[in-house]
N, C-alpha and C positions, 0 to 999 in steps of 0.2 A: 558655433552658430555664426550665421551672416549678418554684421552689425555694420554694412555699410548701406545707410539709408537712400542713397542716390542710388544702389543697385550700380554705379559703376564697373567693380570689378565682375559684375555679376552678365552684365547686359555687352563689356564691351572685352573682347579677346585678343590682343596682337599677335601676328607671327613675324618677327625681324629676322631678316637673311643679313648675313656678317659673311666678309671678306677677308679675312684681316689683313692681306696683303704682306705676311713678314714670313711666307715659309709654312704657315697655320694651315691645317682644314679649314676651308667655309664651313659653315652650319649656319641652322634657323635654330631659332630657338621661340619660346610658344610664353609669352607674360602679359598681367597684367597692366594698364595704363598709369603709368606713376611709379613704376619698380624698376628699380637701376639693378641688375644684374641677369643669370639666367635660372629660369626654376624647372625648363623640361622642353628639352630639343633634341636634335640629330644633327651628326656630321652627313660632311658627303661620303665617307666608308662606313655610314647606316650604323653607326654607335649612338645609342640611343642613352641618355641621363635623364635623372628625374628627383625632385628631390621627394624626401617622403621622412617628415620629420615626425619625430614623435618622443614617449618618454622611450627611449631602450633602457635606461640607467636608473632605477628609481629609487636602490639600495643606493650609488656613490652620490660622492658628491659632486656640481655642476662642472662639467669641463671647465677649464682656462686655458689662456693664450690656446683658441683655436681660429682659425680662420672662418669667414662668412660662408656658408652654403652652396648660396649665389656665385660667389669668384669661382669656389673650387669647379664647381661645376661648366663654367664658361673653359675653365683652363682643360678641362676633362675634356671638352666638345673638340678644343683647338689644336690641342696635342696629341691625343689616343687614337 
């Protein structure tokens, strides 16, 4: 459920366009106000990410040493 009482994430949307300038695809990518990473963009070769977390594992136990969501995903955007 939605437990942010200012309705921020809720009322406000960014779309950021990235360049990165080093060789990279540009993409936008689609987050909320306050969120350092990305959670559901497109390059400019229309490769589209998105994150979509959930339990998959519910018999193992919790992953470790994995990386944030967020990065894999921007790197997905910049290099695929």
């Amino acid at each position: 459920g939605e437990n942010d009482f200012r309705k921020v994430t809720v009322l406000h949307f960014l779309a950021h366009a990235v360049e990165p300038g080093d060789g990279a695809f540009r993409y936008v990518h689609f987050i909320w106000p306050g969120f350092v990473g990305t959670n559901s963009g497109v390059n400019e070769k229309g490769m589209y990410a998105m994150a979509n977390d959930g339990s998959s594992r519910p018999q193992l136990p919790p992953a470790t040493n994995s990386t944030i969501d967020a990065y894999v995903q921007r790197e997905v955007l910049q290099r695929a």
